[in-house]
N, C-alpha and C positions, 0 to 999 in steps of 0.2 A: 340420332345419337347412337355412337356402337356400345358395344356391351362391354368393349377393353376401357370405353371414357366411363364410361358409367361404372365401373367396379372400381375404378382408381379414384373416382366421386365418393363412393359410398366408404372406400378407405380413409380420406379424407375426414370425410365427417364424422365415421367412430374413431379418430383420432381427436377431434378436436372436444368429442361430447366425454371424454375418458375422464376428464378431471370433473367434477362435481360442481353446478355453479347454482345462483341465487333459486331457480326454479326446481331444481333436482332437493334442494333443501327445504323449499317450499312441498316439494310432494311428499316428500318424507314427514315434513310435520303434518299437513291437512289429514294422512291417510293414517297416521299413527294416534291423531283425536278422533277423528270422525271415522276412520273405515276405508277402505281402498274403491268402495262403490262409491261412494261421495265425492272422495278426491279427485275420482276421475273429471270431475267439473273440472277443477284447479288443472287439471291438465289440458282440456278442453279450452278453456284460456289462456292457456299458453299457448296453444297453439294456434289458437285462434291471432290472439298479439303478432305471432311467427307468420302469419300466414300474410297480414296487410304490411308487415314489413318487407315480407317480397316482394309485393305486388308492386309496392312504393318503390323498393328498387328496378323492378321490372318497367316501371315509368317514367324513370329517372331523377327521380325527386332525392337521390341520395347527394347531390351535392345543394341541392337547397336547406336540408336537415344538416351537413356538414357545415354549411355556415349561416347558420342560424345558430350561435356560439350561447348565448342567454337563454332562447328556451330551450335548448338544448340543455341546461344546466339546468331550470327547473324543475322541468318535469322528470331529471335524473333524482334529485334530492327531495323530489317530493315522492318519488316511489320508495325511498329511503324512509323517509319518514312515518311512511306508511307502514311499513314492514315493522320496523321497531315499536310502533306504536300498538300492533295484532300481538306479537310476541311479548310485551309485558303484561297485557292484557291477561294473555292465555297462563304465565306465568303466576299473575296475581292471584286468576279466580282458581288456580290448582290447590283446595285444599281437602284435606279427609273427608271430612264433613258434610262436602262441598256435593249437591243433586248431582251435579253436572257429570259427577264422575259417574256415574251408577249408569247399567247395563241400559236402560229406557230413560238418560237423559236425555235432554230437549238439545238439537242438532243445529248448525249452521244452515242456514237456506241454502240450495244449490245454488241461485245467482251469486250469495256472497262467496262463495267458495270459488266462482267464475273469475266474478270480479278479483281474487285476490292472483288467480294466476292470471288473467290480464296485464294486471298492473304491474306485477312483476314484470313481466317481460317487458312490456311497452315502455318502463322505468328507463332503458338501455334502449333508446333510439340510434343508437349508432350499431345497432342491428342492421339497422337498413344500410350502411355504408359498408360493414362486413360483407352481406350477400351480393351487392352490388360487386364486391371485390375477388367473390370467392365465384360466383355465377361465370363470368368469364373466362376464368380458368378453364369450363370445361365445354365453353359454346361452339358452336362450327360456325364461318361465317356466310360457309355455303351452302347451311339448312336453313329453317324457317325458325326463326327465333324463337314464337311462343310457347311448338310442341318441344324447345330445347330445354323451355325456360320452365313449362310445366311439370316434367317427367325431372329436374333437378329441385323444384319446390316441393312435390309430393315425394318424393325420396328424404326428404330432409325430414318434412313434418312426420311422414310413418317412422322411421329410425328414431324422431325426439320422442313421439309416442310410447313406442317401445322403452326408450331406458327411463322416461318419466312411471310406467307401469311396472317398473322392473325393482324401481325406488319405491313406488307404495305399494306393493306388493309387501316388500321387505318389512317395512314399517307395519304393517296393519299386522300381517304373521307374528310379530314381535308384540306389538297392542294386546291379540288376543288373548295371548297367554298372561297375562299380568292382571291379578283383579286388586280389588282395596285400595290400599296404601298404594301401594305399588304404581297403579294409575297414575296418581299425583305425580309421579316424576317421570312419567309419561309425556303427560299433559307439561309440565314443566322442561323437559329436554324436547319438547314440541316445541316451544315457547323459542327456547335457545335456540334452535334451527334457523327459527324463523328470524330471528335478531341478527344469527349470523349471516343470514342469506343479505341481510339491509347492509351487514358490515362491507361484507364482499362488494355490494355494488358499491358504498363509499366508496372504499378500496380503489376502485375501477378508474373512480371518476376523479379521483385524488390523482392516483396514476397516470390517468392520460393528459392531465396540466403541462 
């Protein structure tokens, strides 16, 4: 691959990562409760989910998931459900009073903070039909596929890296400075992130009917 395909790739993808979507909302809430060291799971599952979605594309299994119409639909609205389900939670338990807020409260497990950006992302299987679509735009068909296909999948994942840490960064900086009260509507615009992140995928999926 030359280095002209490859810079007009990676412009590509900080175009299309500019708008803010369900997992960028999801780091900003995990890192703005927990801390930007923890959330890095939730990143870590994300890209983790990002990663078997290429591969799936790189296998060709993107038109088998494209008409797979039903669980295609479920396992969209079940990551829906999921999301809204974390964020009233986090909302509910946000009160003054409340252990949880205090400097040495008891913390989400790292696996669950995995699982939560797993699921996010894996919620949007028609990931795998994106990459499937956007991969060839920049393939040669007179190299060898995989080191094409390799060097455009770790491009992606370091870049979503990046602005997922760029969002908990932001959020934890913000956390820090906030003690008391103040926490509570932390934890509570934590909550709304996270609800909004479930809106957006609705949204997605409402949309592409």
């Amino acid at each position: 691959m030359s280095f002209e395909i490859w810079t007009v790739y990676v412009v590509t993808v900080l175009a299309l990562m500019s708008t803010p979507g369900p997992s960028q909302l999801l780091m900003l809430s995990n890192s703005g409760a927990h801390g930007f060291s923890r959330a890095l799971s939730t990143a870590a599952g994300d890209l983790s989910a990002n990663a078997l979605q290429m591969l799936a594309a790189g296998l060709g299994l993107a038109a088998i998931i494209a008409a797979s119409a039903t669980a295609l639909t479920v396992i969209k609205w079940a990551g829906v459900a999921y999301l809204i389900w974390l964020g009233l939670r986090m909302i509910r338990r946000a009160k003054p009073d409340d252990p949880d807020l205090t400097p040495n409260r008891s913390r989400a497990s790292l696996g669950s903070l995995w699982m939560q950006g797993f699921i996010t992302s894996a919620a949007n299987p028609k990931a795998v039909v994106f990459f499937a679509a956007l991969f060839p735009q920049f393939l040669s068909p007179e190299s060898a596929f995989w080191p094409q296909f390799l060097i455009l999948s770790a491009t992606y994942i370091v870049m979503d890296g990046l602005f997922l840490s760029a969002y908990g960064l932001s959020a934890s900086w913000i956390a820090k400075r906030f003690k008391g009260t103040a926490r509570v509507w932390i934890e509570r615009i934590g909550g709304s992130f996270m609800i909004g992140a479930a809106l957006l995928l609705g949204a997605k999926s409402i949309g592409e009917r």
